[in-house]
ZAZARO-594142 format. One record per residue (C-alpha): x, y, z. Coordinates in steps of 0.02 Angstrom, whole numbers. Layout:
BEGIN
+--------+--------+--------+
!     px !     py !     pz !
+--------+--------+--------+
!      X !      Y !      Z !
...
+--------+--------+--------+
//
This chain:
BEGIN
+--------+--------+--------+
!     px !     py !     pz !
+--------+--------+--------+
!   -712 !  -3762 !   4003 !
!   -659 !  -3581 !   3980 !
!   -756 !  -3436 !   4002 !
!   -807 !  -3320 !   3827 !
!   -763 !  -3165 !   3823 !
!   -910 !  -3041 !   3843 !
!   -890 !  -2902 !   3716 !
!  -1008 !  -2755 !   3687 !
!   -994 !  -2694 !   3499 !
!  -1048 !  -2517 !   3427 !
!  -1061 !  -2461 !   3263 !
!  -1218 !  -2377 !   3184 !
!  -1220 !  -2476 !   3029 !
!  -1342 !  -2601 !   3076 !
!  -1308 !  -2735 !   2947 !
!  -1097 !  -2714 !   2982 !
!  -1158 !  -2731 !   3173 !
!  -1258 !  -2913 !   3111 !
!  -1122 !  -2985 !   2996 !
!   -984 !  -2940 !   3157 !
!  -1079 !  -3028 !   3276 !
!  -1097 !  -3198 !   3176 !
!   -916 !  -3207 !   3143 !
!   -847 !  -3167 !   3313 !
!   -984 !  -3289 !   3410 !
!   -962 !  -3433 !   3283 !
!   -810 !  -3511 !   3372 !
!   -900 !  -3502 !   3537 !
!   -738 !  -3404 !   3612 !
!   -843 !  -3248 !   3598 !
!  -1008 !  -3178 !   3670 !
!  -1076 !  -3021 !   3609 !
!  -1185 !  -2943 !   3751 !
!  -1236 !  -2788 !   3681 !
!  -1241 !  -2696 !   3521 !
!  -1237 !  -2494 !   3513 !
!  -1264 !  -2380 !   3367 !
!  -1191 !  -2200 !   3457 !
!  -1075 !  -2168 !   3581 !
!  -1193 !  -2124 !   3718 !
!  -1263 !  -2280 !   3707 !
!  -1119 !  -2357 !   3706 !
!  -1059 !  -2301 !   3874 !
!  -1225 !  -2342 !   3968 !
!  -1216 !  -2530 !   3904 !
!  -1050 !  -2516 !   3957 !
!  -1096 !  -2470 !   4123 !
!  -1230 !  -2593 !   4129 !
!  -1146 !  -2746 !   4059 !
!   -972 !  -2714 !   4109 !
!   -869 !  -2842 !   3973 !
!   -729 !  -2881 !   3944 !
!   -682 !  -2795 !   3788 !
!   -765 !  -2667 !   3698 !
!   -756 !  -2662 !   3503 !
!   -799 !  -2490 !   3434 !
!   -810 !  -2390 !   3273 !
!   -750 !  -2214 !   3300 !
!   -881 !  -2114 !   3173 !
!  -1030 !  -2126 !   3256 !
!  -1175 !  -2002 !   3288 !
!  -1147 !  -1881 !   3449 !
!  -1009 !  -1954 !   3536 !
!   -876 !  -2025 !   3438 !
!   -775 !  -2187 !   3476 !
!   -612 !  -2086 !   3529 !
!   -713 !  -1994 !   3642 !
!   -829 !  -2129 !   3708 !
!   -660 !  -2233 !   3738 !
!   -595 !  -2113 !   3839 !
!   -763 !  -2100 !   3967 !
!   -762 !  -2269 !   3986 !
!   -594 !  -2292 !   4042 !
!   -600 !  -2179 !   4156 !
!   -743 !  -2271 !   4241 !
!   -701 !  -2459 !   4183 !
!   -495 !  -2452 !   4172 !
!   -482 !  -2639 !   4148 !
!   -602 !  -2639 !   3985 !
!   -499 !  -2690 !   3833 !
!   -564 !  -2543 !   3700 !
!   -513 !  -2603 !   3512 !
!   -554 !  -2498 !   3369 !
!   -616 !  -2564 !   3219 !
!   -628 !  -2421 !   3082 !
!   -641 !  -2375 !   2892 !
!   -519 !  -2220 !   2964 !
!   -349 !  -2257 !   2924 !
!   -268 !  -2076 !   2965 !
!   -124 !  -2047 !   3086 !
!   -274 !  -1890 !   3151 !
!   -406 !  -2012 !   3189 !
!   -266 !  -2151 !   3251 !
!   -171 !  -2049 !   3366 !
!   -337 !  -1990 !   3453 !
!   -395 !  -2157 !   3492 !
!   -220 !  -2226 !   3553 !
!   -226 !  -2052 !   3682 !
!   -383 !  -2114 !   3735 !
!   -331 !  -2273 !   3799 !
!   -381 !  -2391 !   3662 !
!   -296 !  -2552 !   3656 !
!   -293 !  -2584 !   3473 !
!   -351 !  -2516 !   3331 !
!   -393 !  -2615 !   3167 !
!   -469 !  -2577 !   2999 !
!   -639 !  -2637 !   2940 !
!   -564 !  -2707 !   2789 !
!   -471 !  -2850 !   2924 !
!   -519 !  -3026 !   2895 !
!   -672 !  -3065 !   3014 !
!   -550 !  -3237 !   3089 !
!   -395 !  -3081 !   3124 !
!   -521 !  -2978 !   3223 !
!   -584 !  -3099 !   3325 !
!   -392 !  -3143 !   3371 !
!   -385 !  -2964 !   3417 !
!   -521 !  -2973 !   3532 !
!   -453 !  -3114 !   3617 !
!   -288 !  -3035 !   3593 !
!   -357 !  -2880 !   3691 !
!   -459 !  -2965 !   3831 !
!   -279 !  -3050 !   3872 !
!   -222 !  -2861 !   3896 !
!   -101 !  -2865 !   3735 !
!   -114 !  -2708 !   3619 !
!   -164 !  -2768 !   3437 !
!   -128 !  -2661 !   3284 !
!   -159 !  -2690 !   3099 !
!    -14 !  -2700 !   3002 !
!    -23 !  -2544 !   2899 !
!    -73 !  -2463 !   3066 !
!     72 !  -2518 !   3167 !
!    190 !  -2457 !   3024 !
!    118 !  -2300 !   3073 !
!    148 !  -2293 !   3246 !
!    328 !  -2340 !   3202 !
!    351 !  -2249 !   3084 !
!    314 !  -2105 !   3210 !
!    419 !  -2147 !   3362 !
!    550 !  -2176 !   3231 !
!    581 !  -1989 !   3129 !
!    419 !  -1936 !   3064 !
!    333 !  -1832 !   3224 !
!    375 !  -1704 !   3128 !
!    281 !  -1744 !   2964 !
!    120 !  -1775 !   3125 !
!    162 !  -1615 !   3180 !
!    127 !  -1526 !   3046 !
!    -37 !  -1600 !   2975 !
!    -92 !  -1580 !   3165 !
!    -30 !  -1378 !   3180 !
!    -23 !  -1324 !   2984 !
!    -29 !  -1155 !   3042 !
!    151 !  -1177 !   3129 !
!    327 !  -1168 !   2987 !
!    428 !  -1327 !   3004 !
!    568 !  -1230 !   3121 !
!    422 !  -1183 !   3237 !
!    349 !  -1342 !   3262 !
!    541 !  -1417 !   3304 !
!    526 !  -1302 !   3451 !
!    348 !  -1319 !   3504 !
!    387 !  -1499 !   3505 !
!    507 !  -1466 !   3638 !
!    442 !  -1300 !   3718 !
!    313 !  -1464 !   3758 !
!    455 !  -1590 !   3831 !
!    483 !  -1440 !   3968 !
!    643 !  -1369 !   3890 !
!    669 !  -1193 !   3923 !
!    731 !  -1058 !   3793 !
!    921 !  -1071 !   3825 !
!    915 !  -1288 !   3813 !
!    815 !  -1267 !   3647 !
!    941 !  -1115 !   3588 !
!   1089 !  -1245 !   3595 !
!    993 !  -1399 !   3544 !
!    953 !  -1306 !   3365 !
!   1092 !  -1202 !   3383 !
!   1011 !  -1031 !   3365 !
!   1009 !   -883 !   3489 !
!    888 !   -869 !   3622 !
!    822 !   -710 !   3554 !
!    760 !   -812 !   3407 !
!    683 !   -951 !   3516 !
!    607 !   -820 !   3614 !
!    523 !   -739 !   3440 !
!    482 !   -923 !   3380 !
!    369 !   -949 !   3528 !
!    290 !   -789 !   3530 !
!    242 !   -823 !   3338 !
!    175 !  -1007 !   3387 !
!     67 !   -921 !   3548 !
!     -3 !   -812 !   3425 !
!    -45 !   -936 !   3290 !
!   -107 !  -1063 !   3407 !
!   -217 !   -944 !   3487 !
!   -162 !   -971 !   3652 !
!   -108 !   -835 !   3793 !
!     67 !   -934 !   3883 !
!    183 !  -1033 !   3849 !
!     98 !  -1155 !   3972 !
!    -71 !  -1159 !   3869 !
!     35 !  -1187 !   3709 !
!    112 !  -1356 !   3784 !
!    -46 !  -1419 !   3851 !
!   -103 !  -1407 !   3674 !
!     26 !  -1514 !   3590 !
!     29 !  -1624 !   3726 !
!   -169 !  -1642 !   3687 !
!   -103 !  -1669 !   3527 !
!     24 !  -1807 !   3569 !
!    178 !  -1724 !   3542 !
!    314 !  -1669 !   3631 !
!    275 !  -1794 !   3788 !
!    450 !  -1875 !   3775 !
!    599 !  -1808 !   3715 !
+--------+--------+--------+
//
């Protein structure tokens, strides 16, 4: 006979947290060890029950689920994190994916599609709603750009095409010929986006888009 999965859910709606754990433990596949209402808590059950996936919200009070994902990776690597959320923004699904989270569904998923996404996840497969995965490819495939900009409004659409690769490593004369502009106007693009991003280098001002998730591959 095969072993459940042990899952430890947070959310802090108490009556969403009730409903969840009677669907997932009605096939017997699943077995909800702990339940946690804030992201503090959730790491210490973590810690204490160590499952095999967790299932999170990401608003919750204190620590959120992005950032609660990202603690508890970096103690527990092998936990399966999947997100289950009413957020549905590329802001709030970008930040849990760079935290390490596995999957990432929306609370309006039928209760039998996120149990197969737990199971999904404790067999170390990445599980993604299907409006959410158009997203991601909709990313990697021409609109980083469109991310960009709703990440760095501040920045025009020329200077986030070379932030994005000031951030890939490129130096002024590569990103010169690549948009086929002088260097002198590279060089007065970046000092416009250190300014506007607040930061003092050129080093500071890739760390923060890499933060941001872009610019990590060409």
């Amino acid at each position: 006979m095969s072993t459940a999965i042990r899952v430890v859910i947070a959310d802090d709606h108490p009556m969403y947290r009730f409903g969840l754990h009677a669907a997932l433990t009605s096939g017997g596949h699943i077995d909800i060890v702990a339940e946690a209402e804030t992201g503090l808590q959730l790491m210490n059950l973590v810690d204490r029950h160590q499952p095999d996936v967790v299932l999170t919200d990401l608003a919750m009070p204190g620590l959120d689920g992005a950032g609660a994902t990202s603690r508890i990776l970096q103690r527990h690597p092998n936990i399966g994190v999947l997100i289950l959320t009413m957020h549905d923004e590329d802001e709030a699904l970008f930040a849990a994916l760079r935290a390490g989270a596995r999957g990432y569904l929306l609370k309006d998923a039928e209760r039998d599609d996120i149990a197969r996404a737990v199971l999904a996840v404790a067999a170390g497969e990445a599980v993604y709603g299907p409006s959410v995965a158009g997203r991601i490819v909709d990313f990697f495939t021409g609109t980083r750009q469109r991310y960009a900009s709703q990440v760095f409004p501040e920045l025009t659409p020329r200077e986030l095409d070379v932030l994005a690769l000031v951030a890939t490593g490129q130096g002024n004369h590569e990103i010169a010929r690549r948009l086929v502009l002088s260097e002198k106007t590279i060089r007065n693009h970046v000092a416009a986006i250190l300014v506007k991003l607040q930061v003092p280098n050129r080093p500071a001002a890739v760390a923060k888009a890499r933060d941001a998730g872009i610019g990590q591959s060409d």
